[in-house]
N, C-alpha and C positions, 0 to 999 in steps of 0.2 A: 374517673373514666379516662382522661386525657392523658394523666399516668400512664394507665396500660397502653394507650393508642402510641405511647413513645416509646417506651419500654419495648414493645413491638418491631415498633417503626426501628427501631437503632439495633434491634438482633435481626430480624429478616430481611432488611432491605441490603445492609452489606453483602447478607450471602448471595442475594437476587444479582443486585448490579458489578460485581466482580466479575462473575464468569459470562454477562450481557455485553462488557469492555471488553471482554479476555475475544471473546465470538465476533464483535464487532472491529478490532483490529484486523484477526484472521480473515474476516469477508475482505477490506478494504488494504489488507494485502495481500489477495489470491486477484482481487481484482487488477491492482496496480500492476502485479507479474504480467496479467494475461498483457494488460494493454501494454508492459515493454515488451514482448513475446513479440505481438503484432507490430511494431511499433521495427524490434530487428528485423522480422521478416523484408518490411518496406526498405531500412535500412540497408539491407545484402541489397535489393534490387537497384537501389540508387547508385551502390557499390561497383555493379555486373553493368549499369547504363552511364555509369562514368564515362568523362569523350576527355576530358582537363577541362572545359571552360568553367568561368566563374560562376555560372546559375549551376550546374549542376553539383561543385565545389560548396556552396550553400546548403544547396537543398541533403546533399550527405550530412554535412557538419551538423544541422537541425537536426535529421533523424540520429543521429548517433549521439547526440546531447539528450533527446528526448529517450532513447532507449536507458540512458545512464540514468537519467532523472525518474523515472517510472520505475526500473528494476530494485534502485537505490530506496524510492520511498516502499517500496511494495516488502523489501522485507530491512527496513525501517520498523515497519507497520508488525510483521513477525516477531521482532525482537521484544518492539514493542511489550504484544499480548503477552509474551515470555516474561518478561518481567511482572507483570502486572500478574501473572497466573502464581507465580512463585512467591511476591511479598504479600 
């Protein structure tokens, strides 16, 4: 009986959890986009309310790191599933 419960387990489960990996990148890089998306928007704004002093010199350089860091893992996270959908 434990046979079969393996035998099972080692043909079904690959086919289950391949395309649950391949789905679960695509959400949590459709996610990561949205949040650099939002994330440029704030950035332009900090961009348009630039004056030169140093806090606002900050607060840009944050949002435009954070956009890069967000957009970069978000299709990280794409590539990702892509690979993983093809081997």
């Amino acid at each position: 009986m434990m046979q079969v419960v393996r035998k099972f387990a080692g043909t079904v489960l690959p086919g289950i959890v391949k395309p649950l990996r391949v789905l679960w990148n695509e959400v949590i890089g459709f996610m990561f986009l949205v949040l650099g998306v939002i994330f440029g928007f704030s950035a332009w704004r900090k961009y348009k309310e630039f004056n030169g002093d140093f806090a606002s010199l900050l607060l840009l350089i944050m949002a435009g790191f954070f956009v890069v860091l967000m957009i970069g893992y978000g299709l990280s996270s794409f590539l990702r599933a892509r690979r993983i959908g093809r081997g």
